[in-house]
C-alpha positions in Angstrom: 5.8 -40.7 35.8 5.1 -37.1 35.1 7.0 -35.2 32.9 8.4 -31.7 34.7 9.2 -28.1 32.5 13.3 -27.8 32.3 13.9 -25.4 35.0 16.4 -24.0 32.2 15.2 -19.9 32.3 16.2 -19.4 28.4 14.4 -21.9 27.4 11.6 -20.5 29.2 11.8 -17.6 27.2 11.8 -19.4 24.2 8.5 -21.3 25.2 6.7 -18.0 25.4 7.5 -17.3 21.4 6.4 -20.7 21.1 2.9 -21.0 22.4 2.2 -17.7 20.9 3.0 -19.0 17.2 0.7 -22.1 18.3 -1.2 -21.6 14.5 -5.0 -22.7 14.3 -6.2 -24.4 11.5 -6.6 -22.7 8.2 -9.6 -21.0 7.1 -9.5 -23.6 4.1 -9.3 -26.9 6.2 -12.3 -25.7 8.5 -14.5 -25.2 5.8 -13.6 -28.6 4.1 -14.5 -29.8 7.7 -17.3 -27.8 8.4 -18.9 -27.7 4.8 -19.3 -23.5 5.0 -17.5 -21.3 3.3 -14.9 -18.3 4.3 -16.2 -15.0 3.7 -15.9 -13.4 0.5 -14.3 -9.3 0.9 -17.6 -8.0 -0.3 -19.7 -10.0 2.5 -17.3 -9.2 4.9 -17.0 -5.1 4.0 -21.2 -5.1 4.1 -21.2 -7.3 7.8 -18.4 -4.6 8.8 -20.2 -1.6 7.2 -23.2 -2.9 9.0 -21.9 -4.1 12.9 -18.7 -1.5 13.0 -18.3 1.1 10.4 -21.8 3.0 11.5 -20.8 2.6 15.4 -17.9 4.8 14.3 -19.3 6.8 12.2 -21.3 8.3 15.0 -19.3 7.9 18.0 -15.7 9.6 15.5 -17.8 12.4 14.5 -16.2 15.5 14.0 -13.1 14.4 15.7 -11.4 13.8 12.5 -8.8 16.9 12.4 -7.4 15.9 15.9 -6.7 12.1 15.0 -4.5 12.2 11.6 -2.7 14.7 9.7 -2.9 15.5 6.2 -0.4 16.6 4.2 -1.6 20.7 3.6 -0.6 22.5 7.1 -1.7 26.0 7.5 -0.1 28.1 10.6 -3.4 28.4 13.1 -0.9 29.5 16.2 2.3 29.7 17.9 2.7 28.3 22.0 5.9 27.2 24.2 7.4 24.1 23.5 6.1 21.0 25.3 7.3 17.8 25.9 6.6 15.2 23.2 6.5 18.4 20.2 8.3 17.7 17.1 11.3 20.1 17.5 11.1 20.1 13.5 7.8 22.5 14.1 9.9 24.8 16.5 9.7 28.7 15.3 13.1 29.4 15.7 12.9 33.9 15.2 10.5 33.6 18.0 12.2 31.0 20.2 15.4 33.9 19.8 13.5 36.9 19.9 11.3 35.6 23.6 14.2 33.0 25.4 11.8 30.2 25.4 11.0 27.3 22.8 8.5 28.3 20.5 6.3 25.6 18.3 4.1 26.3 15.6 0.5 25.2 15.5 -0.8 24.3 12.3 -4.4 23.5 10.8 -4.4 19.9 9.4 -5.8 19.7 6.0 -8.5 16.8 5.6 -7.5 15.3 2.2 -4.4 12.4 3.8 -2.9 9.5 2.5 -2.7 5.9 5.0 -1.0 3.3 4.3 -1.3 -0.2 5.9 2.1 -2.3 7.1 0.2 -5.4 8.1 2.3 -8.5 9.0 0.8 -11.9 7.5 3.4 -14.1 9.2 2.2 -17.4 10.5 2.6 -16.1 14.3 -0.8 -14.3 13.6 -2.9 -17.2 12.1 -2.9 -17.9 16.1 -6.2 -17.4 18.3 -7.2 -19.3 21.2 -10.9 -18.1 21.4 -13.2 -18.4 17.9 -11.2 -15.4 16.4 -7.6 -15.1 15.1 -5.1 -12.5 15.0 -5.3 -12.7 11.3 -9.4 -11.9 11.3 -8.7 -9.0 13.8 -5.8 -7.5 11.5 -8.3 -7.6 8.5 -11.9 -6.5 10.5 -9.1 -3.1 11.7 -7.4 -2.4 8.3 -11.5 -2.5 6.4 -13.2 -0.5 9.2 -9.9 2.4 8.7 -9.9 2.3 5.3 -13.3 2.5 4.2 -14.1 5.1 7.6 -10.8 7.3 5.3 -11.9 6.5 2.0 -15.2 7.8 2.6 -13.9 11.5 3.3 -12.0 11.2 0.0 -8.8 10.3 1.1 -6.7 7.6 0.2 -5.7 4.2 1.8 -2.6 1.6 0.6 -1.0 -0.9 1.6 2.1 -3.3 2.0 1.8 -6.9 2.7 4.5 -8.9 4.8 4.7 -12.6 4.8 8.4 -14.2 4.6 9.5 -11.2 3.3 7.6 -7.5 1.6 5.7 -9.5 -1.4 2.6 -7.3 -1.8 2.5 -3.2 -2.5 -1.1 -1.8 -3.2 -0.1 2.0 -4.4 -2.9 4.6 -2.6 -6.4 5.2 -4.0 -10.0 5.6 -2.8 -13.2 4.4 -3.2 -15.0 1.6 -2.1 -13.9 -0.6 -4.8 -10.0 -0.2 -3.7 -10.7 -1.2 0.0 -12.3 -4.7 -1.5 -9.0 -5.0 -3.1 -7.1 -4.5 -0.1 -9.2 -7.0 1.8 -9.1 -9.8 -1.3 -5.4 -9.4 -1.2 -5.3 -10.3 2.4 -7.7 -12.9 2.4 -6.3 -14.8 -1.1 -2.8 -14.6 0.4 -1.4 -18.9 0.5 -1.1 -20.2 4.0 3.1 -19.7 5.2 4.6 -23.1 6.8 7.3 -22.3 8.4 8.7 -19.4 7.1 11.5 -18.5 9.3 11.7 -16.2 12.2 9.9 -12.6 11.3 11.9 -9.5 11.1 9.8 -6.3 10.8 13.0 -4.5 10.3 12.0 -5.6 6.8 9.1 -4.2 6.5 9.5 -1.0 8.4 12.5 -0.3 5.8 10.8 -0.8 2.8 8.0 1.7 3.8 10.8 4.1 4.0 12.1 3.4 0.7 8.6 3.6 -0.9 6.6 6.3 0.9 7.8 9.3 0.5 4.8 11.6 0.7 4.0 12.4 4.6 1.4 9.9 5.2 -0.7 8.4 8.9 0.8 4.7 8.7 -0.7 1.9 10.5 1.8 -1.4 11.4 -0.3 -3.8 12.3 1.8 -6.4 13.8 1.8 -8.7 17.1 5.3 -7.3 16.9 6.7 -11.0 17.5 9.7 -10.5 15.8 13.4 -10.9 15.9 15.3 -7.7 17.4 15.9 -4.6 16.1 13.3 -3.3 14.9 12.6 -0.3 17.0 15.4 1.5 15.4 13.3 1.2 11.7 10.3 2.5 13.5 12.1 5.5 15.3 13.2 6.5 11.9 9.9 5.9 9.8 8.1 8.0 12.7 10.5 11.0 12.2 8.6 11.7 8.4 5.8 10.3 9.4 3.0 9.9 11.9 2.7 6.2 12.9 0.7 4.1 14.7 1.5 0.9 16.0 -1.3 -1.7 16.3 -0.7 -4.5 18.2 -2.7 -7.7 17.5 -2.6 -10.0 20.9 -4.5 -13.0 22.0 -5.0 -13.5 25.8 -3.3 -16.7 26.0 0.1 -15.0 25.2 -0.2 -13.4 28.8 -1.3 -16.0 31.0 -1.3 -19.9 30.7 -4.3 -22.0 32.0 -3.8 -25.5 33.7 -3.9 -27.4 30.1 -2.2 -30.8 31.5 0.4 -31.9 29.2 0.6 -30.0 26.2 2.7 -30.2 22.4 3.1 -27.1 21.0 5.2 -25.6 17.7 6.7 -22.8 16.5 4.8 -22.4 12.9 7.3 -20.0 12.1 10.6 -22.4 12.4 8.7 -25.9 13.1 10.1 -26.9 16.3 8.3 -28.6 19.0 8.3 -28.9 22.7 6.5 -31.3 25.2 5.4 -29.0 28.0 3.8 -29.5 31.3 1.3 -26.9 32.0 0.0 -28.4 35.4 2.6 -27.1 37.1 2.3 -23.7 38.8 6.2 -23.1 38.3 6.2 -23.4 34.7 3.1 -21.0 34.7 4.3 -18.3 37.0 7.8 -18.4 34.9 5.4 -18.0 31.4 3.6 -14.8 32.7 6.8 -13.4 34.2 8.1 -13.6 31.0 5.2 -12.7 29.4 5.1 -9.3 31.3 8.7 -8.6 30.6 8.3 -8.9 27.2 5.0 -6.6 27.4 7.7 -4.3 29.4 9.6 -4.1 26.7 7.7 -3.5 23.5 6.0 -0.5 25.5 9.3 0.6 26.3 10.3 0.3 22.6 6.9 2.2 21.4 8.1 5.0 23.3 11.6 5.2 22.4 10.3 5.6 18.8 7.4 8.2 19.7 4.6 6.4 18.3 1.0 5.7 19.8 0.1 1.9 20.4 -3.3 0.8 19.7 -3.8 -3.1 21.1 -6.3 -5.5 19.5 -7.4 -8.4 21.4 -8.7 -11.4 19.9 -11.5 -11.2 22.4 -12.2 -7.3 22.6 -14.8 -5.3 20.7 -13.0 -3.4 17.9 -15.3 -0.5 17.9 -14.4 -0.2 22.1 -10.7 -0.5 21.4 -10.4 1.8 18.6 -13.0 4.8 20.6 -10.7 4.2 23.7 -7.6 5.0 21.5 -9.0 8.1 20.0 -10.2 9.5 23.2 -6.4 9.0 24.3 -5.4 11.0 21.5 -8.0 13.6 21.9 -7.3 14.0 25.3 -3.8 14.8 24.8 -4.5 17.3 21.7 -7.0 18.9 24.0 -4.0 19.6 26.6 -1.5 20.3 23.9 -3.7 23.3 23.1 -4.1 24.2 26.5 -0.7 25.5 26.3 -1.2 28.4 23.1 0.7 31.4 23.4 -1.4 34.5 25.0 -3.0 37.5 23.4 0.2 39.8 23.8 2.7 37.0 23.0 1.2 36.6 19.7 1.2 39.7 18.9 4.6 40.4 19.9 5.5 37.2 17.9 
């Protein structure tokens, strides 16, 4: 007889976390299987600096003030207040003196400090294609970090697993960004860690970073809740950018047959029939909510969302993502204060 989904809808919900934590087998076991051997961080910054970093290069050119802010500002303007401004750059004599919000517009220095929040839980050791979350989170954090450390500025990084175990302090060069990509490579498989809370990890930053810094969390932001709170509050001293790692199987469910799958974060196992259309109309409805909501929450805490797909082109993702920005700079500015304004400001 054939085994039907519980019709029960919270347990539906709970299946979505659990097919998305489905882990894939260890970079380890598949070369003990397959005889080859994982990349080593120099082989894999050369391939990048090869396939990515030069598409970049050239297509990021000169675009560089626009997309990240360093920590020297020097006052280039002054325009009316738009929506989305930080009201911490608001010229208050001038708001008083003319009746209407006035913001500052300042000249980014180049020299900047990024740091890295990347979450190495074992939700991203999943991918359904030949690439895992876990590859795609490593390929993005050595393409930014060399791409910055090459104008002289300087990249760190903090490394989540069960909890914040890794802190690489800022510094440039080359040398720094193999560092960054050993550490994430050499880090020991996690079985069954316990459920991820980022609210960890976004707290931490704020204890540790101080400086104004760009900050990347790179996350598939499966996660217990909460944690749009910590990022409100770390995007209020700094400028943050959420990058979202995401396979396409966490959207929509194919006709499988009858499938076990585990949570690797908690260990628990369900028996679930994906033949049937019900169960896979109730998996993408969920599956959309919960898309809802995390762009809902990147909102709320002001902060750009880059997504990475485990079966995208990185170099298309990340150029679509700065043209967003650029676009919006470009209309920011549209709005400068005219000629007899400024003077009278």
């Amino acid at each position: 007889m054939k085994n039907s989904p519980p019709d029960n809808t919270a347990k539906s919900s709970r299946l979505a976390g659990w097919f998305r934590r489905k882990p894939k087998a260890q970079p380890e076991a598949a070369a003990a299987v397959t005889g080859a051997q994982p990349e080593g961080a120099e082989h894999v910054l050369r391939r990048l600096e090869w396939t990515t970093i030069r598409r970049l290069d050239g297509l990021l050119q000169g675009d560089y003030r626009t997309l990240m802010r360093g920590a020297g500002l020097d006052l280039a303007d002054l325009r009316e207040y738009q929506h989305h401004d930080d009201v911490r750059h608001i010229d208050w004599n001038v708001t008083a003196r003319l009746q209407v919000p006035h913001v500052r517009v300042f000249t980014e220095d180049r020299e900047m400090a990024a740091w890295f929040l990347l979450d190495l839980s074992p939700s991203v050791d999943f991918g359904s294609g030949d690439q895992r979350k876990r590859n795609v989170s490593a390929d993005f954090v050595t393409v930014l970090a060399r791409l910055l450390t090459r104008h002289g500025n300087r990249v760190g990084a903090m490394l989540y697993g069960a909890g914040v175990d890794t802190v690489i302090p800022t510094r440039g060069g080359r040398r720094h960004v193999l560092h960054i990509l050993h550490s994430i490579q050499n880090r020991p498989a996690q079985v069954e860690a316990g459920t991820t809370d980022l609210r960890e990890l976004l707290e931490s930053a704020a204890g540790i970073i101080k400086r104004r810094s760009t900050i990347f969390v790179v996350s598939d932001f499966i996660s217990a809740p909460g944690w749009e709170r910590s990022l409100a509050l770390l995007a209020r001293r700094h400028e943050v950018v959420a990058v979202r790692l995401i396979d396409p199987l966490e959207l929509e469910l194919p006709d499988l047959g009858l499938l076990t799958i585990r949570d690797s974060e908690t260990g628990e196992q369900l028996l679930v029939d994906t033949h049937d259309p019900g169960f896979r109309k109730r998996f993408a409805r969920i599956a959309a909510q919960r898309e809802a909501e995390l762009r809902e929450g990147f909102v709320r805490a002001g902060v750009d969302a880059l997504e990475l797909s485990t079966d995208s082109d990185l170099v298309e993702s990340v150029v679509r993502f700065t043209d967003m920005r650029k676009r919006r700079t470009r209309l920011a500015a549209g709005g400068g204060l005219p000629a007899h304004l400024r003077r009278a400001a």
